[in-house]
C-alpha positions in Angstrom: -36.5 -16.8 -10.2 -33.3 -15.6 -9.5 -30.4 -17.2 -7.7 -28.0 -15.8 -5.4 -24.8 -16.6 -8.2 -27.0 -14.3 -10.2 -26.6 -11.1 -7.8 -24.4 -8.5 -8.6 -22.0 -6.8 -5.7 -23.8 -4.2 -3.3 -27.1 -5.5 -3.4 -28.8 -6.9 -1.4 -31.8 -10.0 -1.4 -34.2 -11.9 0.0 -33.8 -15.8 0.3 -36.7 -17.0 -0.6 -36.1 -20.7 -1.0 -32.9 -23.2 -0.8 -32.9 -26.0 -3.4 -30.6 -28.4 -3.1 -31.1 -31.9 -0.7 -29.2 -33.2 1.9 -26.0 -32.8 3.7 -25.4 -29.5 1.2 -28.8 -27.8 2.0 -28.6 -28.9 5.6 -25.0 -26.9 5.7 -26.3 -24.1 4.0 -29.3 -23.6 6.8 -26.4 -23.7 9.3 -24.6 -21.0 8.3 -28.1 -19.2 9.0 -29.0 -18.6 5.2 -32.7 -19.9 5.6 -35.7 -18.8 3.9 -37.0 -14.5 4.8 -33.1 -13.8 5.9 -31.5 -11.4 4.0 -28.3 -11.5 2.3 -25.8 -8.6 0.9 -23.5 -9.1 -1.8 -20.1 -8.0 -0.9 -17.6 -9.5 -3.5 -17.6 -11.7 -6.4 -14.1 -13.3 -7.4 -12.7 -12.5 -10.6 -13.7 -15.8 -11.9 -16.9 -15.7 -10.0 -15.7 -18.1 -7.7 -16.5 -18.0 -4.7 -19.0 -15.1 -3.4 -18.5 -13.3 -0.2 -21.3 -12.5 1.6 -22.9 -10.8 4.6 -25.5 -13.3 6.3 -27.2 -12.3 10.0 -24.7 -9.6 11.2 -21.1 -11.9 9.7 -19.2 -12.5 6.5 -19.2 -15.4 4.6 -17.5 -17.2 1.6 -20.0 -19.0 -1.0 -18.7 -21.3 -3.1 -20.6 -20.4 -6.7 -22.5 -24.3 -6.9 -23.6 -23.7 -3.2 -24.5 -19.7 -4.5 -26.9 -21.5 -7.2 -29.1 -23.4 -4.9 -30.0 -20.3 -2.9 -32.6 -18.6 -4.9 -33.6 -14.9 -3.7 -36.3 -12.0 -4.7 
C-alpha cells in the first residue's frame, strides 16, 4: 500500500482509495482525485513539499499531508 507522497516524478498511478475524513477528503474528491482516476507525477519540491500533479486533463499543487491520504497502485 503505497501513497501518492511515496511516488517518484514521471510516473504515473492509480488512486485506489482516499483516507482521510471530512472537509479534507471531501476537497480532495473535488479536485477530481477520486478512486480509478489516474494521477502523473510531475514535480516534487526540493523539500518534498508540495507535489505537482496532473489530475483529469489539468495541473495541480498537493500539499505533502493531503499527498499521504491518497493511496495509489
Amino acid at each position: 500500500m503505497k501513497t501518492l507522497k511515496e511516488i517518484s516524478c514521471g510516473k504515473t498511478v492509480k488512486v485506489s482509495r482516499l483516507t482521510g475524513e471530512g472537509p479534507v477528503k471531501r476537497r480532495i474528491m473535488d479536485m477530481g482525485i477520486t478512486k480509478g482516476v489516474e494521477i502523473t507525477v510531475r514535480k516534487v519540491a526540493p523539500l518534498g513539499d508540495p507535489v505537482e500533479i496532473t489530475v483529469r486533463g489539468y495541473e495541480l499543487s498537493l500539499r505533502k499531508a493531503d499527498a499521504g491520504m491518497i493511496v495509489v497502485e
